[in-house]
BAFI-3210 file (N, C-alpha, C; in Angstrom, 3 decimals, decimal comma, padded with zeros to 6 digits):
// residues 82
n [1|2|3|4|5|6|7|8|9|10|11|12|13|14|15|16|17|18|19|20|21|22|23|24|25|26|27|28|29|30|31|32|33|34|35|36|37|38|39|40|41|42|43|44|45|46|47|48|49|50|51|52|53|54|55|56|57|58|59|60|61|62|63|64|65|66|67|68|69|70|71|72|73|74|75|76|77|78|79|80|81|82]
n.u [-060,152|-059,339|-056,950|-055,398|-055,180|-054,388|-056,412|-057,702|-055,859|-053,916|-053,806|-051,107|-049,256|-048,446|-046,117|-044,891|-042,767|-042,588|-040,071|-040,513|-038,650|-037,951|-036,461|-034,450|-033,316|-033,591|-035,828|-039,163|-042,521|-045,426|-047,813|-050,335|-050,867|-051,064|-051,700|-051,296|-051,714|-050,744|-050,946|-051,827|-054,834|-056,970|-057,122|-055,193|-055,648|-055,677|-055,123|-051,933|-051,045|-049,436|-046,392|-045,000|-042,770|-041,417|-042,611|-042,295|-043,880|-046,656|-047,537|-049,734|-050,913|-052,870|-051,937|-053,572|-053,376|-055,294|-055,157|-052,944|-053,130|-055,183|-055,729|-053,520|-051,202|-048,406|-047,685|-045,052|-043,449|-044,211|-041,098|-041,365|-043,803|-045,402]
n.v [031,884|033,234|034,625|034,210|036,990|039,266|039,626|037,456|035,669|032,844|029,966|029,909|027,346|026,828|025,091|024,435|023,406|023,077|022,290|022,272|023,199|022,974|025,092|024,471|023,542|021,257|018,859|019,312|018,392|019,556|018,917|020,232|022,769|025,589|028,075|031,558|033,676|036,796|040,155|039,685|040,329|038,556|036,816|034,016|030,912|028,323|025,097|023,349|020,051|017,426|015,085|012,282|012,369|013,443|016,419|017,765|019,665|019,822|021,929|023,520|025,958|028,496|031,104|033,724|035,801|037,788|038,099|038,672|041,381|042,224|044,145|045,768|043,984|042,651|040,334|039,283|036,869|036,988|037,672|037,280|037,035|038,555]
n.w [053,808|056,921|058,196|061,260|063,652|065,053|066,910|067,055|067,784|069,297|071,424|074,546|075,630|079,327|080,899|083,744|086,632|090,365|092,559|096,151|099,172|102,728|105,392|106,079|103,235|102,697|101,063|100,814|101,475|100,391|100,463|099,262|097,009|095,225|092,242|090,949|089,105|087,864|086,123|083,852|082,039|082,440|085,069|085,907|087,878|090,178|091,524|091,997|090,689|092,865|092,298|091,736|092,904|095,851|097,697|094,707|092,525|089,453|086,651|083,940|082,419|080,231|078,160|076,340|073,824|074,048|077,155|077,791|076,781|074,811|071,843|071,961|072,436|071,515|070,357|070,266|072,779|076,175|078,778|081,369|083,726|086,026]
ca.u [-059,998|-059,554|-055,692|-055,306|-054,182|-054,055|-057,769|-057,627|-054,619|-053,703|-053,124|-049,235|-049,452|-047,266|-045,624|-044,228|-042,684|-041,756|-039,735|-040,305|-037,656|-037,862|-035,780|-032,851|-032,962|-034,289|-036,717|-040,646|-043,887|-046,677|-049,516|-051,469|-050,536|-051,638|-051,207|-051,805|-050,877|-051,073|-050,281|-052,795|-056,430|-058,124|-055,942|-054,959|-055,430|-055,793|-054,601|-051,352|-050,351|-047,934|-045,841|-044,762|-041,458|-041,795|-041,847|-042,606|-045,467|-046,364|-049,337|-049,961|-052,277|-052,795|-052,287|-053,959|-053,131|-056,814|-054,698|-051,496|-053,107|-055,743|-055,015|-051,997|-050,473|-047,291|-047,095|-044,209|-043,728|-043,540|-040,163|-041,821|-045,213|-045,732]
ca.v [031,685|034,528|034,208|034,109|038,024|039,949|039,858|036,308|034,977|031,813|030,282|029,639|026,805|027,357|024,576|024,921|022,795|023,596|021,854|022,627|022,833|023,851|026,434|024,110|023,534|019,576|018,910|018,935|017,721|020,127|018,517|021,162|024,168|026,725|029,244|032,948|034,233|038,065|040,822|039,496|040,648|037,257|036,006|032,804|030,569|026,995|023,856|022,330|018,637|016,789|014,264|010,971|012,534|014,412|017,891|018,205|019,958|020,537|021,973|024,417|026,899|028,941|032,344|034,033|037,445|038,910|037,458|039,335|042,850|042,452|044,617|045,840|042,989|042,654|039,126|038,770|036,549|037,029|036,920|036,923|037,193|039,036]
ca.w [055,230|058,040|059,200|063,042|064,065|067,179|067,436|067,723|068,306|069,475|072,797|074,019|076,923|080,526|081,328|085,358|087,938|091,134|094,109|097,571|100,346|104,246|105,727|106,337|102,081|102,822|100,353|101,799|100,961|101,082|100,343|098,383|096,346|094,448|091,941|090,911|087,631|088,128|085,729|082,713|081,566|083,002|086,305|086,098|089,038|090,351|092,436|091,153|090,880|093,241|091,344|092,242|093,552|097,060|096,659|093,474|092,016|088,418|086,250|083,065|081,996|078,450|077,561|074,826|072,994|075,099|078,382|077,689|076,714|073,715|070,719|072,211|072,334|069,936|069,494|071,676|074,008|077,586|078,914|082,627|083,851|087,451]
c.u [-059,213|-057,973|-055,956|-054,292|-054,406|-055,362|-058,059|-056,854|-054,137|-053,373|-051,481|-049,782|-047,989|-047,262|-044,747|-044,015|-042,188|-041,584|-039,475|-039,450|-038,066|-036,949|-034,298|-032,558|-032,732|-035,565|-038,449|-041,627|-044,822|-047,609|-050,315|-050,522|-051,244|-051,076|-051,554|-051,182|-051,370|-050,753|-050,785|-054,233|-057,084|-056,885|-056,427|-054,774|-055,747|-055,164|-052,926|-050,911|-049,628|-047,661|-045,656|-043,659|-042,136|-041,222|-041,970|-043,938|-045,380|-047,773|-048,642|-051,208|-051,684|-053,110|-052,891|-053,293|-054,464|-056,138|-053,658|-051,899|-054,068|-054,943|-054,234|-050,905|-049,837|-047,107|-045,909|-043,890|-043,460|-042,181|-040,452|-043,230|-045,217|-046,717]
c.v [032,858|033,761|034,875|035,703|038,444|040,173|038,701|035,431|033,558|031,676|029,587|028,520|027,098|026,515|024,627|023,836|023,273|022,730|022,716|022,476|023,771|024,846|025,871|023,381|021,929|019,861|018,377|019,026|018,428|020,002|018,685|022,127|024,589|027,511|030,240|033,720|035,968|038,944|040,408|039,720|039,969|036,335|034,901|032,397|029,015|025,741|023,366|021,153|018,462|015,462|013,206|011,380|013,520|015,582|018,662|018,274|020,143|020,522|022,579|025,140|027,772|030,276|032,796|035,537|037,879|038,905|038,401|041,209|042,905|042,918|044,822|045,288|042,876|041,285|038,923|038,045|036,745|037,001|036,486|037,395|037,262|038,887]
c.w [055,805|058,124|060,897|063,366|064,971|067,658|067,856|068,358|068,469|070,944|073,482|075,765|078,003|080,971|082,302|085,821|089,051|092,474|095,116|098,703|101,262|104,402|105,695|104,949|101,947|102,026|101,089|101,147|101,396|101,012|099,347|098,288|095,251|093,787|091,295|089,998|087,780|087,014|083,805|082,711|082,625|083,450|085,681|087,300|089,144|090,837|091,440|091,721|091,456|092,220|092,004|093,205|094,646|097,053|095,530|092,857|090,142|087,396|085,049|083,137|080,569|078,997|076,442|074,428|074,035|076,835|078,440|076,816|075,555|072,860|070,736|072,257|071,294|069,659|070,224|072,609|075,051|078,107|080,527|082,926|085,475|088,671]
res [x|x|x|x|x|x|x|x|x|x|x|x|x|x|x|x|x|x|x|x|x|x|x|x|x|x|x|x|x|x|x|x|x|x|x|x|x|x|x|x|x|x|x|x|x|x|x|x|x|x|x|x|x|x|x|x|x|x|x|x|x|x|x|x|x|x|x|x|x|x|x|x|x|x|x|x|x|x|x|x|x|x]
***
């Protein structure tokens, strides 16, 4: 059996939440959101979840090693993604 190396990799999941507040830092309910993973091979994009709590959104999505730079890729992980 083939071990898993930088040609294939594996994928690392991105677990996010994020609360929303107005200008006066009162927590607000926006309905809908979105988001836009920039600064990898193959953008990431797509709707995220509101939660039961108001305000609060929260989704994931997967990186792979081909996502974060193909061969070049060191295995590394991310410490931020732009």
């Amino acid at each position: 059996m083939q071990g898993i190396g930088r040609s294939g990799g594996y994928p690392r999941d991105v677990n996010f939440t994020v609360q929303t507040y107005d200008g006066l830092g009162r927590v607000k309910d926006l309905g809908s959101l979105s988001y836009n993973i920039l600064g990898v091979s193959f953008p990431k994009s797509g709707p995220v979840a509101a939660t039961a709590d108001p305000g609060v959104y929260t989704d994931k999505f997967q990186l792979t090693d081909n996502d974060l730079g193909g061969n070049g890729f060191t295995g590394q992980e991310p410490k931020s993604i732009l």
